[in-house]
C-alpha positions as CSV (number, residue, x, y, z in Angstrom):
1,X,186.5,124.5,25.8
2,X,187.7,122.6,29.0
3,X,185.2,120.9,31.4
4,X,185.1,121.9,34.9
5,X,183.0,120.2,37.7
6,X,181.3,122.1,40.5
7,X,180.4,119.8,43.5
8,X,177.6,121.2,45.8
9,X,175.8,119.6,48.7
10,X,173.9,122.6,50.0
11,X,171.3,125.0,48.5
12,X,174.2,127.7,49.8
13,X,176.6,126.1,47.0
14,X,174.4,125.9,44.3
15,X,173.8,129.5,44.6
16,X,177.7,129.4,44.2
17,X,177.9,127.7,41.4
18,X,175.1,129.8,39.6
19,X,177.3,132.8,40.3
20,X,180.5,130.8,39.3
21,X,179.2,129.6,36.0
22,X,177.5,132.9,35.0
23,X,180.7,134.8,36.1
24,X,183.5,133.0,34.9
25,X,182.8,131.9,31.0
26,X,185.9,129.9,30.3
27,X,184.7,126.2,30.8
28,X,181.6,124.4,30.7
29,X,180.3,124.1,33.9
30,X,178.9,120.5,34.8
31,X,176.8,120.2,38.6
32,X,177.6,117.2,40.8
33,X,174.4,117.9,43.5
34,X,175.9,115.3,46.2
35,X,174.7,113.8,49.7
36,X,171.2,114.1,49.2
37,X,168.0,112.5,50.4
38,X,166.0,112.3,47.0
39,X,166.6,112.5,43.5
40,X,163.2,114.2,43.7
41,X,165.1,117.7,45.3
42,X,163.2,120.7,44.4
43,X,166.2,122.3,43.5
44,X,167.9,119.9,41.0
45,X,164.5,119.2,39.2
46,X,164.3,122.9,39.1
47,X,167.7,123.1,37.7
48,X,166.4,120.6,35.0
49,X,163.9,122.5,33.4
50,X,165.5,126.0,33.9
51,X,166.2,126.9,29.7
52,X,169.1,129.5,31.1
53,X,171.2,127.4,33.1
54,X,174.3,127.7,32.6
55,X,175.2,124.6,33.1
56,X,175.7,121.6,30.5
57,X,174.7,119.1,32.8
58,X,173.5,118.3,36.3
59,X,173.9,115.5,38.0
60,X,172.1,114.4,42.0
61,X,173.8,111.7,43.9
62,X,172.0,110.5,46.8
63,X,172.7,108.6,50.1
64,X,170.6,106.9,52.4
65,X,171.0,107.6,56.0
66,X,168.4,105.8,57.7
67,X,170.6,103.8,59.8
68,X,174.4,104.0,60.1
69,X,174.9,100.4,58.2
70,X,172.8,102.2,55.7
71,X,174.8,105.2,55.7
72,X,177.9,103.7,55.1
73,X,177.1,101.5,52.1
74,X,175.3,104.3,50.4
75,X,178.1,106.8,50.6
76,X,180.9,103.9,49.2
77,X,178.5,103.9,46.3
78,X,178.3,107.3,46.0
79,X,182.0,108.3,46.1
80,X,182.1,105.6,43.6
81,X,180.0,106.7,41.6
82,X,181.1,110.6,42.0
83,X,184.2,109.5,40.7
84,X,183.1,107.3,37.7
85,X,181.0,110.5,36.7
86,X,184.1,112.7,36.8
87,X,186.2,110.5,35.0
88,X,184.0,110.1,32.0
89,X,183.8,114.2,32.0
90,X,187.9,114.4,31.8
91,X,187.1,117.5,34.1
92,X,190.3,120.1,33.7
93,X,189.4,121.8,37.2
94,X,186.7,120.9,39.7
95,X,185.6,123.3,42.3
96,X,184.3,121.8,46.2
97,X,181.9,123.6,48.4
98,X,183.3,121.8,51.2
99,X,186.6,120.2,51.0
100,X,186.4,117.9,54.3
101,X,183.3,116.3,53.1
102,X,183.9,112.7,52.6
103,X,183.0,112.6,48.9
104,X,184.6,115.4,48.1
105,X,188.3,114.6,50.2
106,X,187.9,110.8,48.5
107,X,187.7,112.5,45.0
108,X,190.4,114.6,45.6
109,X,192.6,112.1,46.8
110,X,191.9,109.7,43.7
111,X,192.3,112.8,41.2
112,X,194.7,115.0,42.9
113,X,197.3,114.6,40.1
114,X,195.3,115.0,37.1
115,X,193.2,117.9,37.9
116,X,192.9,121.2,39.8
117,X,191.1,121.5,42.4
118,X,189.4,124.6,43.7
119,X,186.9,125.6,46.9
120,X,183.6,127.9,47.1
121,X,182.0,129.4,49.6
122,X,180.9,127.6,52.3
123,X,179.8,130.4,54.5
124,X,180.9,131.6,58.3
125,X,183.9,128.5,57.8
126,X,185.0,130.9,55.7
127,X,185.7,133.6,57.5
128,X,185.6,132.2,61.1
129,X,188.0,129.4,62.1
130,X,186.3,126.4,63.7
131,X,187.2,124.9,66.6
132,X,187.5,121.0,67.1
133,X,188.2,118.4,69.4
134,X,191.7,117.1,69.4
135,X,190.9,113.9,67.7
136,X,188.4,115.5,64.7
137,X,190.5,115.6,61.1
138,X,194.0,114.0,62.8
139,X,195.8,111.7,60.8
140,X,193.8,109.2,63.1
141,X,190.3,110.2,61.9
142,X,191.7,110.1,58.1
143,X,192.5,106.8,58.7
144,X,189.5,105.7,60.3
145,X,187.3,107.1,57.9
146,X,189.7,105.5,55.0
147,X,189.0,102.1,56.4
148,X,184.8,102.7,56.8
149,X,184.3,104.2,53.0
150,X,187.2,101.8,51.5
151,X,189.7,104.7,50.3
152,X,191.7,107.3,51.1
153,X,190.1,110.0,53.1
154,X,191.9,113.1,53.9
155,X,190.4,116.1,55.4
156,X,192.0,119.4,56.4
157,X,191.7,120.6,59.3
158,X,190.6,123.5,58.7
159,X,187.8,124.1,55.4
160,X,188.9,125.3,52.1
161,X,192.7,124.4,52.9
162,X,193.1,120.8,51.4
163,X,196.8,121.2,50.8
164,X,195.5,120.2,46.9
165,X,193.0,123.5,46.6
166,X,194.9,125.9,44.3
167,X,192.2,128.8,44.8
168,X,189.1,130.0,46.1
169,X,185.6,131.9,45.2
170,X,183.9,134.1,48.4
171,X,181.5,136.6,48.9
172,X,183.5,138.9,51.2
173,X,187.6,137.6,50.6
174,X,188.8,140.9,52.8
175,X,187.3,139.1,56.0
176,X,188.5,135.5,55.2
177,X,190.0,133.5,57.4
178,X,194.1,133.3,58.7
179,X,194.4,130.3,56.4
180,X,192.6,131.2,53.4
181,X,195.0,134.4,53.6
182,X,197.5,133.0,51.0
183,X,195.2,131.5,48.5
184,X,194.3,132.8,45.0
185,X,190.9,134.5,45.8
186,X,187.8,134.9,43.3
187,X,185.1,137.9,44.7
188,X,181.8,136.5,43.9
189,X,179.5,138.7,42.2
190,X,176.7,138.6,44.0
191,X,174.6,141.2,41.8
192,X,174.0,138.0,39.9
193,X,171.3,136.3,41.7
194,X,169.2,139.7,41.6
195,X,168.7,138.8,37.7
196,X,166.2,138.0,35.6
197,X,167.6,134.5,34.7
198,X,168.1,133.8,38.4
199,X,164.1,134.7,39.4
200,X,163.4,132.4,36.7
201,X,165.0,129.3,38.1
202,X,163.8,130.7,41.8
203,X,160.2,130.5,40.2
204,X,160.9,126.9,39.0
205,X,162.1,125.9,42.6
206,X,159.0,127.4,44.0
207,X,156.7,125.6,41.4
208,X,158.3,122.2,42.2
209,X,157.8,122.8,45.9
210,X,154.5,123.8,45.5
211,X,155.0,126.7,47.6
212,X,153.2,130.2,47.2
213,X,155.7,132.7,48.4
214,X,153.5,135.6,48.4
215,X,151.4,133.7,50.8
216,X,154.4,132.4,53.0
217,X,156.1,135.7,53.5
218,X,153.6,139.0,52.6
219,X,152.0,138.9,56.0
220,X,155.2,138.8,58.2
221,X,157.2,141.7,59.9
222,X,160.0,139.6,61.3
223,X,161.6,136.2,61.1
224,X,163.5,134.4,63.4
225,X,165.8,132.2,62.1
226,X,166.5,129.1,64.6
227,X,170.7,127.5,65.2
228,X,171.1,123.8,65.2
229,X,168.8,121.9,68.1
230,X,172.5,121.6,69.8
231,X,173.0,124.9,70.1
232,X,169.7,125.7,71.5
233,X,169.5,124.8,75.3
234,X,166.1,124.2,77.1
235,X,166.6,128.2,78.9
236,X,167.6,129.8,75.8
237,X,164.4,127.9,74.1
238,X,162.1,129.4,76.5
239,X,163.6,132.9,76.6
240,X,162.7,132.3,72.9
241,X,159.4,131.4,73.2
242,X,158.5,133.7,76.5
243,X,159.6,136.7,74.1
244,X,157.6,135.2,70.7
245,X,154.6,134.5,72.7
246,X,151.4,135.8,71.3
247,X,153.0,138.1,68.9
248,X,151.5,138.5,65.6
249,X,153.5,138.5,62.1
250,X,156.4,136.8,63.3
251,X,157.7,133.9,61.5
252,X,159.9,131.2,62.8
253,X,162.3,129.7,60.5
254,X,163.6,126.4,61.8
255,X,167.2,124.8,61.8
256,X,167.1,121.4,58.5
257,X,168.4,119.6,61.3
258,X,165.6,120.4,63.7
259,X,162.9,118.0,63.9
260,X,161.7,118.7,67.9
261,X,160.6,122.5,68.4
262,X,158.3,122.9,65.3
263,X,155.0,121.9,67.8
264,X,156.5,124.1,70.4
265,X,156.0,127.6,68.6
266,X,153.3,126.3,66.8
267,X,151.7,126.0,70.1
268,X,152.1,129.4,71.1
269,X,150.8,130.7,67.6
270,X,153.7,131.2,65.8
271,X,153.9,130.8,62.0
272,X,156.7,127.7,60.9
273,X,158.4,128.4,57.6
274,X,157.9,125.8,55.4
275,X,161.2,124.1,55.6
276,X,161.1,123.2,52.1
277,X,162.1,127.1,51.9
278,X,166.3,127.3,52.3
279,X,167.7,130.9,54.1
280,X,169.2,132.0,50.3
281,X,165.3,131.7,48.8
282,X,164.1,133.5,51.6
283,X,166.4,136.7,51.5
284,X,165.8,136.9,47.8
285,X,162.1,136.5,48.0
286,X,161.5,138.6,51.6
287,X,160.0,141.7,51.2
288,X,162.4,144.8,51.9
289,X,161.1,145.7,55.4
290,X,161.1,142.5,56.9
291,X,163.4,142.6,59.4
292,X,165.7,139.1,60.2
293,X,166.8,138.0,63.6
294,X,169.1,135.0,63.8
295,X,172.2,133.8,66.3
296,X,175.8,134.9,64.4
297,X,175.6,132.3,61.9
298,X,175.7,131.7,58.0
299,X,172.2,132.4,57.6
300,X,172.5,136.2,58.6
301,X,175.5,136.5,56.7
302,X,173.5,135.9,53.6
303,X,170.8,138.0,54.7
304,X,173.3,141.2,54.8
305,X,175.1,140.0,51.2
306,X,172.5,139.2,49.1
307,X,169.9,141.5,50.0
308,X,171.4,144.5,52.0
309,X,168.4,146.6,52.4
310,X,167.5,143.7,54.5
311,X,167.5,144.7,58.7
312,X,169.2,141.9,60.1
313,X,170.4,141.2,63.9
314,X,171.8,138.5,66.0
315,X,170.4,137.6,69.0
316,X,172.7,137.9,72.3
317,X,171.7,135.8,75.6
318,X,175.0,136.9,77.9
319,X,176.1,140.0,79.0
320,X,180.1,140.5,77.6
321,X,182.1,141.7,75.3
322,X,181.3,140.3,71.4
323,X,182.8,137.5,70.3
324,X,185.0,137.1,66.9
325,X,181.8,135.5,65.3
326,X,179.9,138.8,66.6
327,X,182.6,140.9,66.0
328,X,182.2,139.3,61.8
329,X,178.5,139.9,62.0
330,X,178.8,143.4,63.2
331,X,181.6,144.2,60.1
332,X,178.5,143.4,58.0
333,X,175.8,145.2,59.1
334,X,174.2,143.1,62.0
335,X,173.3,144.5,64.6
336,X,174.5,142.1,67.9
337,X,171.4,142.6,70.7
338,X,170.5,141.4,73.8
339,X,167.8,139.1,74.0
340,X,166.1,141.8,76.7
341,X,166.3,144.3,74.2
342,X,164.5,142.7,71.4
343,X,160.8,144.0,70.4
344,X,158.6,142.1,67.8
């Protein structure tokens, strides 16, 4: 049996892959778990010791980003390294989670002609098309970036359509994107992260976190799940925190990235979710009535998917028609309301 690669840099993609491996039983699967801080990640050690994986072999690749220097160097070594891996695994077809990522468009610029290559899901990219500045992924960035991480770097403008990605795996391929429209599309089954063997490698996660989830989640009645700091301006932050304060059995579920709000709710008695915690883990985990609030991103997405009893709306701030990421959230289930309409 031919080897294929899956190359995942998010806790969204390693679900993915899980689904990938355990759905499609015509290769042996092999996990590249790229970009991250630690080889120490609650998820890979998890992966480790899980006796069902269905996976022959995982593999963590880490970078250092404390300083830009720093960055750089580590993710040379890295790609170099990604690529030594993959060679020694004479991989017939590797799958990307995201095909713009700079590991990911250097591997498939060195292997472009001995292997097929193939995307999964990276969430709302998939189905909404981003929009960029003028210079972002030009033939001018590609060749910026070529000359910082000492090889060729080509990213697509848009995710998922490298000119070199011969098909795709999605959760929902009816509501994919104009430019995913004429690529060979795998449905995801979902169904199989509600499994037995699944909940086993969830437990494992949890025990290498050290994280109780009946105590994290059995007292709440709503979580709000926070956008990017970037996204978040200082009067949408205290509309926030104006309608959160003093409520009881509300969570708050901060953005990774977010390192500056986590007193601020705290302050006005509001329970943080322990950030070890990703989105996918909570919606599996949640109890049924718990209702989800977020702002029209990936994260409620995967709330509606992979647990649809799950209650889940996206928060509004201005008065207008919906928006195409609003008008995508509605199509699955979330409810689009104004902030002034929102009881806890």
């Amino acid at each position: 049996m031919n080897n294929c690669i899956i190359i995942a840099s998010t806790p969204l993609h390693l679900f993915d892959a899980v689904i990938i491996a355990k759905q499609f039983k015509n290769f042996h699967y092999h996990l590249f778990y790229i970009d991250q801080n630690t080889p120490m990640n609650d998820y890979f050690l998890a992966l480790k010791k899980w006796q069902n994986s269905p996976f022959a072999s995982v593999k963590i690749f880490t970078a250092d980003k404390s300083t830009l220097l720093n960055k750089i160097i580590s993710k040379r070594h890295e790609i170099d390294q990604i690529y030594e891996q993959s060679l020694q695994l004479n991989p017939q077809r590797i799958i990307v989670g995201n095909d713009r990522k700079n590991e990911n468009s250097a591997l498939i610029s060195k292997m472009k002609n001995d292997v097929e290559f193939e995307y999964m899901d990276d969430g709302l990219h998939s189905y909404i098309v981003e929009k960029s500045s003028l210079i972002k992924y030009t033939i001018f960035d590609n060749l910026l970036k070529s000359l910082i991480y000492g090889t060729k770097i080509y990213t697509p403008k848009h995710i998922g359509t490298s000119q070199y990605i011969n098909a795709a795996y999605l959760y929902k391929p009816d509501l994919r994107h104009q430019y995913l429209k004429n690529t060979k599309i795998h449905a995801l089954d979902i169904n199989i992260l509600q499994t037995q063997d699944v909940k086993e490698w969830v437990g494992l996660i949890m025990a290498s976190a050290n994280i109780n989830l009946e105590d994290e989640l059995s007292t709440l009645q709503n979580i709000l799940f926070l956008p990017h700091p970037k996204e978040l301006s200082t009067s949408k932050l205290n509309s926030l925190m104006e309608l959160l304060k003093h409520k009881k059995r509300v969570a708050v579920k901060l953005h990774p990235r977010d390192h500056e709000n986590a007193k601020k709710f705290s302050d006005i008695g509001i329970k943080i979710i322990n950030p070890k915690l990703s989105a996918e883990l909570i919606f599996l985990s949640v109890p049924a009535d718990v209702k989800i609030f977020g702002f029209a991103s990936t994260s409620l997405l995967m709330a509606a998917w992979l647990r649809p009893v799950l209650k889940a709306f996206s928060v509004k701030f201005e008065n207008g028609p919906l928006d195409e990421i609003e008008t995508i959230m509605e199509q699955n289930r979330i409810q689009v309301v104004p902030i002034d309409q929102i009881k806890f």
